[in-house]
PyMOL Python script that loads the backbone (N, CA, C, O; Angstrom):
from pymol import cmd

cmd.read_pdbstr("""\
ATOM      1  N   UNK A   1     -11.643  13.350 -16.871  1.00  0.00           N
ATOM      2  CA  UNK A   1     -11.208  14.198 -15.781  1.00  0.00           C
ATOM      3  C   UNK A   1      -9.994  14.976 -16.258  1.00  0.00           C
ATOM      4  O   UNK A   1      -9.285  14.405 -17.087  1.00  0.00           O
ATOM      5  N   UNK A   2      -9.636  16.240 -15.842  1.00  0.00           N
ATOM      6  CA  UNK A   2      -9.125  17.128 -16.187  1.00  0.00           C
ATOM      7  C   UNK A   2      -8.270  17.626 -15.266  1.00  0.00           C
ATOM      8  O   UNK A   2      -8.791  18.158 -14.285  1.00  0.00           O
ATOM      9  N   UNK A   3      -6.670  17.578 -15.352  1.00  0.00           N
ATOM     10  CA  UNK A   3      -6.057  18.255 -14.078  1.00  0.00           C
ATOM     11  C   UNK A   3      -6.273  19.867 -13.821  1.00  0.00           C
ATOM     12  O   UNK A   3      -6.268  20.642 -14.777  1.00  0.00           O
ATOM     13  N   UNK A   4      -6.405  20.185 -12.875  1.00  0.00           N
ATOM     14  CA  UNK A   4      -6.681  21.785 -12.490  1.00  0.00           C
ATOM     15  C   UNK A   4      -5.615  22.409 -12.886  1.00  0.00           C
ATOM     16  O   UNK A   4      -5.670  23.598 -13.202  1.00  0.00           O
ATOM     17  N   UNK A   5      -4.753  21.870 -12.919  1.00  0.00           N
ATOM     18  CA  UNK A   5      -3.353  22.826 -13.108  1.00  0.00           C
ATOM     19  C   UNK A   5      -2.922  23.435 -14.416  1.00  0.00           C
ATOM     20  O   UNK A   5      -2.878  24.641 -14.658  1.00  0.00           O
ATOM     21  N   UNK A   6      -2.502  22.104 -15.511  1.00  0.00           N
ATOM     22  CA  UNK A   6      -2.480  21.993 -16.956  1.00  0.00           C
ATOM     23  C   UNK A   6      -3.397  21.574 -17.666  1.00  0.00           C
ATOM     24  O   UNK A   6      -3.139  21.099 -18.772  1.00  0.00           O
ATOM     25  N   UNK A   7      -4.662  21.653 -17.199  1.00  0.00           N
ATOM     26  CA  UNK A   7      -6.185  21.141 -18.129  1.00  0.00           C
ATOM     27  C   UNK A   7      -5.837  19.942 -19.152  1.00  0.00           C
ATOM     28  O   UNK A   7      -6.603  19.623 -20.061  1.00  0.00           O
ATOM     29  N   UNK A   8      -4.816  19.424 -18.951  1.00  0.00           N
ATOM     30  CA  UNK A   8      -4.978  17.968 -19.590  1.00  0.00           C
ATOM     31  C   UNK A   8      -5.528  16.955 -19.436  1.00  0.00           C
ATOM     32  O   UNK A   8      -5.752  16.892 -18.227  1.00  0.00           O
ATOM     33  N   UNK A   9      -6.028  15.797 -20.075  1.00  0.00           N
ATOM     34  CA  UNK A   9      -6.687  14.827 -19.747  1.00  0.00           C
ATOM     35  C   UNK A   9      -6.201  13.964 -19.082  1.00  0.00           C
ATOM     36  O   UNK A   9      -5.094  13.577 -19.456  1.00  0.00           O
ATOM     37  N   UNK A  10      -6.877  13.235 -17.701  1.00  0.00           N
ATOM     38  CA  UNK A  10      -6.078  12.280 -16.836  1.00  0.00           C
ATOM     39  C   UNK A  10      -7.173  11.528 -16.722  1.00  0.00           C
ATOM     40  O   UNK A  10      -8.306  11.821 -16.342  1.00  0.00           O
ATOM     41  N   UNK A  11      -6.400   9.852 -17.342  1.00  0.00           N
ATOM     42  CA  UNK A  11      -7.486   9.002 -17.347  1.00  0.00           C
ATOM     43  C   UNK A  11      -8.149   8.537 -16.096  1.00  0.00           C
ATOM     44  O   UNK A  11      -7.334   7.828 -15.507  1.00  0.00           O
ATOM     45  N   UNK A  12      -9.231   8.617 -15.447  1.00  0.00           N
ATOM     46  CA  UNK A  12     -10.073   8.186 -14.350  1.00  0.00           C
ATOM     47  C   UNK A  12     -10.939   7.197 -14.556  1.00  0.00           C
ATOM     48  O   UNK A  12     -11.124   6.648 -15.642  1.00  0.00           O
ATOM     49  N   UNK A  13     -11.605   6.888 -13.315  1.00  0.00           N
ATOM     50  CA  UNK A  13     -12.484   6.025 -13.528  1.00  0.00           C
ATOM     51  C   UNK A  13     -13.917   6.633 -12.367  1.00  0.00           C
ATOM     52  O   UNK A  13     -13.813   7.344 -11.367  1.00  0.00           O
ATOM     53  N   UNK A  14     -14.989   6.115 -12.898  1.00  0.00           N
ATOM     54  CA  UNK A  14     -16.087   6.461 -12.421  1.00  0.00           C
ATOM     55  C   UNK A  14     -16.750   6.103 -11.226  1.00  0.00           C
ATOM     56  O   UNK A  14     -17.302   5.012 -11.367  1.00  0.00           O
ATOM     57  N   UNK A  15     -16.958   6.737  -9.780  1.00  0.00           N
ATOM     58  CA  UNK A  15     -17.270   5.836  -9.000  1.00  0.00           C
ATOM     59  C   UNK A  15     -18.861   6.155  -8.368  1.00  0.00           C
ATOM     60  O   UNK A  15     -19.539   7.170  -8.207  1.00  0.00           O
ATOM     61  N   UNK A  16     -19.016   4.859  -8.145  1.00  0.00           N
ATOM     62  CA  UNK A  16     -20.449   4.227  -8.321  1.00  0.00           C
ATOM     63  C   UNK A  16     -21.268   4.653  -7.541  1.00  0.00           C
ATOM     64  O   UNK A  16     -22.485   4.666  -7.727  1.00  0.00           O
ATOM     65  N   UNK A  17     -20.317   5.295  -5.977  1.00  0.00           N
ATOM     66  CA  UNK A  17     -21.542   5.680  -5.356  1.00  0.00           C
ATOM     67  C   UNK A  17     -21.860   7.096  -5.380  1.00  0.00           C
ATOM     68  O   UNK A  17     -22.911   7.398  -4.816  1.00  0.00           O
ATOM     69  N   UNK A  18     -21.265   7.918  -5.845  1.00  0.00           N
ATOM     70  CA  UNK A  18     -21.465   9.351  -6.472  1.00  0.00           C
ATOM     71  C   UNK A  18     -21.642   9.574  -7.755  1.00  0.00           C
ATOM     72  O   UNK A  18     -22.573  10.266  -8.168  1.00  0.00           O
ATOM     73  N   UNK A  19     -20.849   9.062  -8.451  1.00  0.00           N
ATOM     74  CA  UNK A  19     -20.627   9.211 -10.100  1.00  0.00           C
ATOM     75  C   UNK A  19     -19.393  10.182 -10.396  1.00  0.00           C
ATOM     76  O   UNK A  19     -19.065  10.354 -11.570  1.00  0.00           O
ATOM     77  N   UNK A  20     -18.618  10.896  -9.243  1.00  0.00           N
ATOM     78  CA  UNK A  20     -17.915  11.789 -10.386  1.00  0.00           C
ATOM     79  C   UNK A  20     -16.330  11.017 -10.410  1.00  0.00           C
ATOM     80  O   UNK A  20     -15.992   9.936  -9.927  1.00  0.00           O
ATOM     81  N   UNK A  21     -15.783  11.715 -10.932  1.00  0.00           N
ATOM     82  CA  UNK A  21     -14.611  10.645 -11.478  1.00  0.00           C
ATOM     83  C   UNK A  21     -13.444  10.903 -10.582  1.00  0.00           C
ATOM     84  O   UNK A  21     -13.314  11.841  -9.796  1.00  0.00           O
ATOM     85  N   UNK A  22     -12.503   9.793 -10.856  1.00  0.00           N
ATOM     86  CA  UNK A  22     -10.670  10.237  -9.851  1.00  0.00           C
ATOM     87  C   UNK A  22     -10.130   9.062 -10.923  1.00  0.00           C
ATOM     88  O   UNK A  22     -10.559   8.160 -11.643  1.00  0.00           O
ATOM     89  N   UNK A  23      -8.662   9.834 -10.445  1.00  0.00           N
ATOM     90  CA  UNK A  23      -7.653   9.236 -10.947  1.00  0.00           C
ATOM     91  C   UNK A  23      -7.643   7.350 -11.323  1.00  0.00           C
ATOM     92  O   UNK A  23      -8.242   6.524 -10.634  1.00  0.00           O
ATOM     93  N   UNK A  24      -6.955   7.082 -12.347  1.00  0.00           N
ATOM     94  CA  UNK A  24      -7.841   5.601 -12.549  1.00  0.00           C
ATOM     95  C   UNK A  24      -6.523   4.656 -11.188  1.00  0.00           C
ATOM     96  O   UNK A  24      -6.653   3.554 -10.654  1.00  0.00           O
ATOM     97  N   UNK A  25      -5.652   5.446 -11.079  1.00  0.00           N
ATOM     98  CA  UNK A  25      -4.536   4.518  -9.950  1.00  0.00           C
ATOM     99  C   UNK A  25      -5.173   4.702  -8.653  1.00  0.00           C
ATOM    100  O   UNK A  25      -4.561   4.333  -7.650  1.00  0.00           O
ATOM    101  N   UNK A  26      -6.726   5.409  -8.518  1.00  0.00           N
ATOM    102  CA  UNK A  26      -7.134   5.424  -6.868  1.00  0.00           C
ATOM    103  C   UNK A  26      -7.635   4.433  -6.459  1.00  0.00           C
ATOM    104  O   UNK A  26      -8.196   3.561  -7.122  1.00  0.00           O
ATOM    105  N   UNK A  27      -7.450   4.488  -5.133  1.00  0.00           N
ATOM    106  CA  UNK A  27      -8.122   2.975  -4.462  1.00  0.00           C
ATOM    107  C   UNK A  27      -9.427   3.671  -4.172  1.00  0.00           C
ATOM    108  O   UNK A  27     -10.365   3.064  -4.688  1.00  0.00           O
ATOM    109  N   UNK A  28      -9.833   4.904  -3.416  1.00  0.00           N
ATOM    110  CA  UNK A  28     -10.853   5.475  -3.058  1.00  0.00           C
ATOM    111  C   UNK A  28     -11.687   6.868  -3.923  1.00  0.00           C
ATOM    112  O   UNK A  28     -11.094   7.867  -4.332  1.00  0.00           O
ATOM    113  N   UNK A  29     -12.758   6.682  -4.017  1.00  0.00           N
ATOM    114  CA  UNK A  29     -13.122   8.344  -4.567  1.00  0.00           C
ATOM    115  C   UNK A  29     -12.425   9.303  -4.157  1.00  0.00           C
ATOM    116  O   UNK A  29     -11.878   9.168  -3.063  1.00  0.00           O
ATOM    117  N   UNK A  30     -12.281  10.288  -4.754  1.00  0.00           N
ATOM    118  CA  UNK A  30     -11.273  11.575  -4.532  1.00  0.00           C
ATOM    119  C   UNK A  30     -12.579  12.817  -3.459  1.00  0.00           C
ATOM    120  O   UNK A  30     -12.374  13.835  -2.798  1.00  0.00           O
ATOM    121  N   UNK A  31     -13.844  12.022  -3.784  1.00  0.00           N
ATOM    122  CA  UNK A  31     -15.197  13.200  -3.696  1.00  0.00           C
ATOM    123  C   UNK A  31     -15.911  12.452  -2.225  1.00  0.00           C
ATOM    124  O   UNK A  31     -16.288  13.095  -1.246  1.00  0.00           O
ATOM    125  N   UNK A  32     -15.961  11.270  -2.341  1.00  0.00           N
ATOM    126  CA  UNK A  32     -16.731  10.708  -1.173  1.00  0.00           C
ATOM    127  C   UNK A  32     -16.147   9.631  -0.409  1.00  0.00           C
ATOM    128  O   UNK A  32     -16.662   9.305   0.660  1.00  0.00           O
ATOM    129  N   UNK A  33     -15.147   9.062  -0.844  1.00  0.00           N
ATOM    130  CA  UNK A  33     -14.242   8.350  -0.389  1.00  0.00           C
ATOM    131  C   UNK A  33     -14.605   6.906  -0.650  1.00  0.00           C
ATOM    132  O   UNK A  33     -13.731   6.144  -0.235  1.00  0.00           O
ATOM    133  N   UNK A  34     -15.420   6.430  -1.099  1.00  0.00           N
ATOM    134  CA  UNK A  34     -16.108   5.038  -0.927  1.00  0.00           C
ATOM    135  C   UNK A  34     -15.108   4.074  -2.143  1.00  0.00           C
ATOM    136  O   UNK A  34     -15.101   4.310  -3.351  1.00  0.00           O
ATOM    137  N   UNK A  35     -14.288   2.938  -1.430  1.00  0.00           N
ATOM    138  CA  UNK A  35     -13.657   2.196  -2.201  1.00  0.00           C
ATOM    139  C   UNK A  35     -13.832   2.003  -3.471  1.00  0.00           C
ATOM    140  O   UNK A  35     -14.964   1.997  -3.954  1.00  0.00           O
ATOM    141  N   UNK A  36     -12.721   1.814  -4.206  1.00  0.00           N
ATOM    142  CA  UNK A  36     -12.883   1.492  -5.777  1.00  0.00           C
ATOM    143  C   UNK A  36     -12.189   0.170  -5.410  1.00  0.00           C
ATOM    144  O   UNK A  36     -11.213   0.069  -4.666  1.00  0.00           O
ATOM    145  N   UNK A  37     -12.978  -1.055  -6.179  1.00  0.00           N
ATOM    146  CA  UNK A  37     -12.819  -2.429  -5.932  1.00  0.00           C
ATOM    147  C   UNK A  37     -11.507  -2.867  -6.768  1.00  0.00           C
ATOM    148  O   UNK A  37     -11.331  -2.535  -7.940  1.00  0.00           O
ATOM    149  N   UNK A  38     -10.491  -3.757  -5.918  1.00  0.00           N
ATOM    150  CA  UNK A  38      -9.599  -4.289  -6.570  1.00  0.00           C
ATOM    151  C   UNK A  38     -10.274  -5.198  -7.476  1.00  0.00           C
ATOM    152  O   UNK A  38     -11.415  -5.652  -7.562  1.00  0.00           O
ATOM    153  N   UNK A  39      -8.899  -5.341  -8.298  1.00  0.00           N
ATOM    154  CA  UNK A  39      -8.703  -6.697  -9.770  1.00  0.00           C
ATOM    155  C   UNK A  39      -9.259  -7.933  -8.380  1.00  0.00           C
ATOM    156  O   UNK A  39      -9.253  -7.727  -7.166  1.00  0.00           O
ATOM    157  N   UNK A  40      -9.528  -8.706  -8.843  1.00  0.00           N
ATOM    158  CA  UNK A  40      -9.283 -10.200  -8.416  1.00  0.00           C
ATOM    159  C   UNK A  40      -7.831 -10.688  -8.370  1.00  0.00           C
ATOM    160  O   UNK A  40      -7.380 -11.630  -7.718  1.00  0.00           O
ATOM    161  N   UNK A  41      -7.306  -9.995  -9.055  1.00  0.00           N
ATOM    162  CA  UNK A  41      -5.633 -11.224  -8.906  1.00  0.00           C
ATOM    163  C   UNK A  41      -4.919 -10.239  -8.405  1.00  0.00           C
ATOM    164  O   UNK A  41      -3.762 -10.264  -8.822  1.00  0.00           O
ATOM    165  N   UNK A  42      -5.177  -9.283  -7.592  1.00  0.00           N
ATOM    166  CA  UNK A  42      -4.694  -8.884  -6.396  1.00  0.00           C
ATOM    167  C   UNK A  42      -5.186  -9.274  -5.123  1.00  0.00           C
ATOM    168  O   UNK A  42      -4.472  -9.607  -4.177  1.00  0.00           O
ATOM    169  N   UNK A  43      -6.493  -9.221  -5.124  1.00  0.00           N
ATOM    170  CA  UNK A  43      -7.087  -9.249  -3.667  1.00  0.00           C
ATOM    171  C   UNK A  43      -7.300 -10.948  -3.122  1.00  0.00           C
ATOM    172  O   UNK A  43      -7.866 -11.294  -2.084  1.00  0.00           O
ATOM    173  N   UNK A  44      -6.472 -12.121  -4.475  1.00  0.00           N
ATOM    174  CA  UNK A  44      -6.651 -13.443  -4.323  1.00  0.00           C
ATOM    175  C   UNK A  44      -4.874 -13.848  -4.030  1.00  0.00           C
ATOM    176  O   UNK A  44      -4.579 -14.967  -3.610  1.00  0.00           O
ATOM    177  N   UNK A  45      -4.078 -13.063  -4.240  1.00  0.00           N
ATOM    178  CA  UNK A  45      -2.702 -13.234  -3.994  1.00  0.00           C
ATOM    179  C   UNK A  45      -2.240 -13.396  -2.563  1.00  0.00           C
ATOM    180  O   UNK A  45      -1.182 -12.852  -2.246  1.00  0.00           O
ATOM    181  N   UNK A  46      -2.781 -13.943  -1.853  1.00  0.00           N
ATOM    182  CA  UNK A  46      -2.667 -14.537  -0.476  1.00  0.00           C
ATOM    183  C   UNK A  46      -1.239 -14.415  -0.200  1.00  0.00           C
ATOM    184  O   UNK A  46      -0.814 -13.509   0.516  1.00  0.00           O
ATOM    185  N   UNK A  47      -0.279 -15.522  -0.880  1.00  0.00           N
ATOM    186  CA  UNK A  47       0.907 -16.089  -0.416  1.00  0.00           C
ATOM    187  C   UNK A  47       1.962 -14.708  -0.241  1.00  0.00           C
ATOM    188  O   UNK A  47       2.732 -14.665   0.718  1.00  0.00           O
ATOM    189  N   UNK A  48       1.918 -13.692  -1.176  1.00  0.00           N
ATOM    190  CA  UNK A  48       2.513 -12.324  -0.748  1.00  0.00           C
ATOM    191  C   UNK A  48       2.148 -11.277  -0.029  1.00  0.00           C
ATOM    192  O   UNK A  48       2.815 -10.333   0.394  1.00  0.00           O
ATOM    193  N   UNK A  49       0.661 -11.616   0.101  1.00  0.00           N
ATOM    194  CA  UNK A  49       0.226 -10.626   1.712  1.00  0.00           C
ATOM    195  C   UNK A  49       1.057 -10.894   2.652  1.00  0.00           C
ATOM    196  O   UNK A  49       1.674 -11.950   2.789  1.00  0.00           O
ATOM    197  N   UNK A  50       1.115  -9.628   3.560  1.00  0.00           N
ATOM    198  CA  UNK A  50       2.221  -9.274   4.451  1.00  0.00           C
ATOM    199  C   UNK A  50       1.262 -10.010   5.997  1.00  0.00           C
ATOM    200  O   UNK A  50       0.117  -9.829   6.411  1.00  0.00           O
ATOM    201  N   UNK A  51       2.379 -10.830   6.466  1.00  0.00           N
ATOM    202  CA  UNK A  51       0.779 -11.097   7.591  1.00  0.00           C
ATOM    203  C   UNK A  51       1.779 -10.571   9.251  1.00  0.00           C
ATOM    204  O   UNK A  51       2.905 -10.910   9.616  1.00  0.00           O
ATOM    205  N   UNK A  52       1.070  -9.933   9.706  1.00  0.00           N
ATOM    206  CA  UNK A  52       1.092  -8.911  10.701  1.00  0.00           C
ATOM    207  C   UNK A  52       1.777  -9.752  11.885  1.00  0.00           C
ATOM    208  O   UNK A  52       2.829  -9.630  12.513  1.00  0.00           O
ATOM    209  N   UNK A  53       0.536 -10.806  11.910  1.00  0.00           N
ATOM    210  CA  UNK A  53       1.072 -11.481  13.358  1.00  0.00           C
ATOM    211  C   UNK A  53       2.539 -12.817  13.361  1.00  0.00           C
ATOM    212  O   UNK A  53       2.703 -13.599  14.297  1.00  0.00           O
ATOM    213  N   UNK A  54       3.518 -12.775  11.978  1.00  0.00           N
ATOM    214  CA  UNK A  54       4.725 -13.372  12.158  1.00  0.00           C
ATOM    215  C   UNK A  54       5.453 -12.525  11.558  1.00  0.00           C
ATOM    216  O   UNK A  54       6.165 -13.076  10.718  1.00  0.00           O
ATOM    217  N   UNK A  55       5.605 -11.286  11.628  1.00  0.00           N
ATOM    218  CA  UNK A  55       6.207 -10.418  11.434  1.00  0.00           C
ATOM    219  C   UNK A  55       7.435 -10.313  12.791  1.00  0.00           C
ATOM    220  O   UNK A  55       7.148 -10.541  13.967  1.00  0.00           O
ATOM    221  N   UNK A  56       8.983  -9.870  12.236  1.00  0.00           N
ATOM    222  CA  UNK A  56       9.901  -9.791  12.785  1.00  0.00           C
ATOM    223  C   UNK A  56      10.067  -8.404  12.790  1.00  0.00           C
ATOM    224  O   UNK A  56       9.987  -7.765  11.740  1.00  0.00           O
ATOM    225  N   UNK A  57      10.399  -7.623  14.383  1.00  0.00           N
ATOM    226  CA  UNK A  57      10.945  -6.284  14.756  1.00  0.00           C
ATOM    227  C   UNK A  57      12.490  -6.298  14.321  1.00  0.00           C
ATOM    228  O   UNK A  57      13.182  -7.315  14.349  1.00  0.00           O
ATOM    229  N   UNK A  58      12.919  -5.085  13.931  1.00  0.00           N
ATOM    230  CA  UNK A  58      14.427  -4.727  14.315  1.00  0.00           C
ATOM    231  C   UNK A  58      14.529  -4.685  15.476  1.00  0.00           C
ATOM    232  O   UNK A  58      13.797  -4.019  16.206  1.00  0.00           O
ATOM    233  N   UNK A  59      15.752  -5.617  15.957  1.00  0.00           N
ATOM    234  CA  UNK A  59      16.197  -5.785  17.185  1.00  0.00           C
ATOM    235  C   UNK A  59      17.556  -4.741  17.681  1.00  0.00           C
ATOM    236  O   UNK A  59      18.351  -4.792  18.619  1.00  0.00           O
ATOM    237  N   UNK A  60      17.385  -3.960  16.725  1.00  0.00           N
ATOM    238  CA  UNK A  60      17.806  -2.530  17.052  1.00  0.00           C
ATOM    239  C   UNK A  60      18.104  -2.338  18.707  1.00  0.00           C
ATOM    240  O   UNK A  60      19.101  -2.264  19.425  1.00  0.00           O
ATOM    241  N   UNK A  61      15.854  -2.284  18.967  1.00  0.00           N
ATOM    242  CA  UNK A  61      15.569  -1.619  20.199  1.00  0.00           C
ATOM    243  C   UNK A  61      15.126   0.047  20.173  1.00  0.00           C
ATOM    244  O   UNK A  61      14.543   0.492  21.162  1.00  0.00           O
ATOM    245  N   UNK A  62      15.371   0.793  19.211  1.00  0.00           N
ATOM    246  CA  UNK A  62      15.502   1.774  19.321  1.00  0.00           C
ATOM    247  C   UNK A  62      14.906   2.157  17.484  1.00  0.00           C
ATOM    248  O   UNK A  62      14.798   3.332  17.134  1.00  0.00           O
ATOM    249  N   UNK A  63      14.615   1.118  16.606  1.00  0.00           N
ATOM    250  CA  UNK A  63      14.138   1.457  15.559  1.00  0.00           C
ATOM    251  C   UNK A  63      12.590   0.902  15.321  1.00  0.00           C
ATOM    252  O   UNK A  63      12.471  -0.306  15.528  1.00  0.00           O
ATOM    253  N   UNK A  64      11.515   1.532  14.961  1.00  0.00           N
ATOM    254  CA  UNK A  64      10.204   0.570  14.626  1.00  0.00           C
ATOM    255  C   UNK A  64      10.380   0.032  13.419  1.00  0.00           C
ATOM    256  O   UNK A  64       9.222  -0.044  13.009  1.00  0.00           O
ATOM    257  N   UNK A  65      11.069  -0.388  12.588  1.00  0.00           N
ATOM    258  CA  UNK A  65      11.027  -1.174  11.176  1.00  0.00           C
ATOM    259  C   UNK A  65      11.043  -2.619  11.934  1.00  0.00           C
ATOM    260  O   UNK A  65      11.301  -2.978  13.084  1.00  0.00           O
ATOM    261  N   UNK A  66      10.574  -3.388  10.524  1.00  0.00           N
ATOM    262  CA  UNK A  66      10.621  -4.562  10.710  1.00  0.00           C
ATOM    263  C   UNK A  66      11.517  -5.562   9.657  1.00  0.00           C
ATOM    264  O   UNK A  66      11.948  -4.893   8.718  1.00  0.00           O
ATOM    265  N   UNK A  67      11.867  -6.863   9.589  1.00  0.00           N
ATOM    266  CA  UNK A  67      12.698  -7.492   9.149  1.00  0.00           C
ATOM    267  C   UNK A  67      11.696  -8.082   7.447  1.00  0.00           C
ATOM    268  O   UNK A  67      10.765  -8.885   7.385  1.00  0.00           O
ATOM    269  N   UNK A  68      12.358  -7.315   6.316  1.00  0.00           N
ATOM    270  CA  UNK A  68      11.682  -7.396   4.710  1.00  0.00           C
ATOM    271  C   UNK A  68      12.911  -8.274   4.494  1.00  0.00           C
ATOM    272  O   UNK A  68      13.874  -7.917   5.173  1.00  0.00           O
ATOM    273  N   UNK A  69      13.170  -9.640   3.490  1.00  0.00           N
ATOM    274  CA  UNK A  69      14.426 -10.113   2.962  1.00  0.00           C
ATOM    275  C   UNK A  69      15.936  -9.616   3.869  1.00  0.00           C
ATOM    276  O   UNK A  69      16.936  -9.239   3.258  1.00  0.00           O
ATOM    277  N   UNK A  70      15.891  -9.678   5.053  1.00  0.00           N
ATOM    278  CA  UNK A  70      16.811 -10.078   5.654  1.00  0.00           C
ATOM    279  C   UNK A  70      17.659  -8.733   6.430  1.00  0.00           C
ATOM    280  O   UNK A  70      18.831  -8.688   6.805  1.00  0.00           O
ATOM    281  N   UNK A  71      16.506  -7.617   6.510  1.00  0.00           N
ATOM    282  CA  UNK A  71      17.015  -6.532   6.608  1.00  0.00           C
ATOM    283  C   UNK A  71      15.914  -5.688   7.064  1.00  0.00           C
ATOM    284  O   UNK A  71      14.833  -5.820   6.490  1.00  0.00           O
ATOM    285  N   UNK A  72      16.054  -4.657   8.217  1.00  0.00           N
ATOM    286  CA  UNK A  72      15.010  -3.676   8.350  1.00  0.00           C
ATOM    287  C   UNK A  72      14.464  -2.545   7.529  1.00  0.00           C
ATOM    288  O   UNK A  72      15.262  -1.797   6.964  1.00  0.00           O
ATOM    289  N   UNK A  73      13.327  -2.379   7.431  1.00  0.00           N
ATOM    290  CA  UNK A  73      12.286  -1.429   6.167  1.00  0.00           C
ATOM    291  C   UNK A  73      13.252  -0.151   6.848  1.00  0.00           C
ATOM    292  O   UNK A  73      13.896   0.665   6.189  1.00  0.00           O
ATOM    293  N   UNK A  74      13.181  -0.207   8.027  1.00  0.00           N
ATOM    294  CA  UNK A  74      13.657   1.202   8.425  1.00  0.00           C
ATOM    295  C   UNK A  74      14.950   2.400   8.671  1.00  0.00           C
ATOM    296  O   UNK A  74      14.967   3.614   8.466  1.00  0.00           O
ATOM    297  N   UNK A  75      16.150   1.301   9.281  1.00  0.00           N
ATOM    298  CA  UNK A  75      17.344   1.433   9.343  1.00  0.00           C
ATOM    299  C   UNK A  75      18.759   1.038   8.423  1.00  0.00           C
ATOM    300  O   UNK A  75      19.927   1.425   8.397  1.00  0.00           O
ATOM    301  N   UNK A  76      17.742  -0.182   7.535  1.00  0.00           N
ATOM    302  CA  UNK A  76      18.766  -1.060   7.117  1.00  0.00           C
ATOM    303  C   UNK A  76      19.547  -1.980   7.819  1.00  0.00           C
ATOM    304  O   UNK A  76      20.492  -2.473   7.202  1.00  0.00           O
ATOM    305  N   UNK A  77      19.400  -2.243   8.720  1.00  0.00           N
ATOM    306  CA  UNK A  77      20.062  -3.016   9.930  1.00  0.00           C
ATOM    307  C   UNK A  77      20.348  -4.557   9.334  1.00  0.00           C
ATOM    308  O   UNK A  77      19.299  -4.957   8.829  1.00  0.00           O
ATOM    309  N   UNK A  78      21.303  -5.452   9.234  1.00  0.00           N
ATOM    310  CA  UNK A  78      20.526  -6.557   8.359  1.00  0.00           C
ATOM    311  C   UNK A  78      20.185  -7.306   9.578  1.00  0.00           C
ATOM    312  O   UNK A  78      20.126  -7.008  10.770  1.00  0.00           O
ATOM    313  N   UNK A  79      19.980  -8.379   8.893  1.00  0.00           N
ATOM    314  CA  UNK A  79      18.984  -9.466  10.119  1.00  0.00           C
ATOM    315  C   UNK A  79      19.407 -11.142  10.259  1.00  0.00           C
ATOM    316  O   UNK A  79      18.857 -11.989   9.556  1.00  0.00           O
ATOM    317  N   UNK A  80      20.163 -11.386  10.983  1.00  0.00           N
ATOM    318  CA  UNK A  80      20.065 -12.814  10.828  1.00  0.00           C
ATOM    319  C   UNK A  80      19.664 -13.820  12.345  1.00  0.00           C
ATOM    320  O   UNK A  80      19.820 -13.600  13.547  1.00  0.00           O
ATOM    321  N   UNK A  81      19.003 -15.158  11.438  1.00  0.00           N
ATOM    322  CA  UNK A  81      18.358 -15.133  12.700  1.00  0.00           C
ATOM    323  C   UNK A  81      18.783 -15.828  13.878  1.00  0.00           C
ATOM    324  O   UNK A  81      19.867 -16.407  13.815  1.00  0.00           O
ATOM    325  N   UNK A  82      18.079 -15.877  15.016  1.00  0.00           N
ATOM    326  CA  UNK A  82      18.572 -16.266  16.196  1.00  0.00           C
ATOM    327  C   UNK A  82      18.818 -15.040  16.897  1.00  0.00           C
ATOM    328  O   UNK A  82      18.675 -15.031  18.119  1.00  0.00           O
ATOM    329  N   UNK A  83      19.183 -13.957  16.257  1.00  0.00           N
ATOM    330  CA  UNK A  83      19.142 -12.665  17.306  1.00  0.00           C
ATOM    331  C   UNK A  83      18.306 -12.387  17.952  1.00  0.00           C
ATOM    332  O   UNK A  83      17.265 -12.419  17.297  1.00  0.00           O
ATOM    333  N   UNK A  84      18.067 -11.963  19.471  1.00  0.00           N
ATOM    334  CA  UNK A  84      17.101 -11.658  19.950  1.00  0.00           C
ATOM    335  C   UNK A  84      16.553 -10.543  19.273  1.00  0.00           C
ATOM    336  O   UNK A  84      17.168  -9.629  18.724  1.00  0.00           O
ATOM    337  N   UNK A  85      14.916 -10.770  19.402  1.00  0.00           N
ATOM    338  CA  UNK A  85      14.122 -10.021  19.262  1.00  0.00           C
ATOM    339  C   UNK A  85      13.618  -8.550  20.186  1.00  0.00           C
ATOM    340  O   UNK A  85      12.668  -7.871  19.796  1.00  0.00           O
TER     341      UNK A  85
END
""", "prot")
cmd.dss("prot")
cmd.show_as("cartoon", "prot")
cmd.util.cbc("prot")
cmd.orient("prot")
């Protein structure tokens, strides 16, 4: 695959349910969209999936981030606990 811009070579990969190629860092075809399958030792890494339903809000009130290592994704707010939610 070939960038349009500077016609250099950009390594891709081939996807299966069309055949034409995208970037090899895509998750999806660039042409039809149909997933390009993760490694296994990503999609088996359980313990660092983010899990939705014990997830902590900034108790801001007024920010949608949530609480990453002790601090909001969004404001920076830090976080310690016992604060209301």
């Amino acid at each position: 695959m070939k960038c349009p811009i500077c016609m250099e070579e950009i390594p891709g990969i081939e996807c299966q349910e069309c055949g034409e190629s995208s970037p090899e860092e895509a998750k999806f075809c660039m042409y039809c969209g149909a997933p390009f399958h993760q490694e296994a030792s990503d999609a088996s890494d359980d313990e660092d999936a983010f899990d939705i339903e014990n997830r902590i809000l900034c108790p801001d009130g007024t920010c949608t981030g949530i609480i990453v290592d002790g601090k909001c994704t969004e404001c920076g707010r830090p976080y310690e606990s016992g604060q209301e939610e």
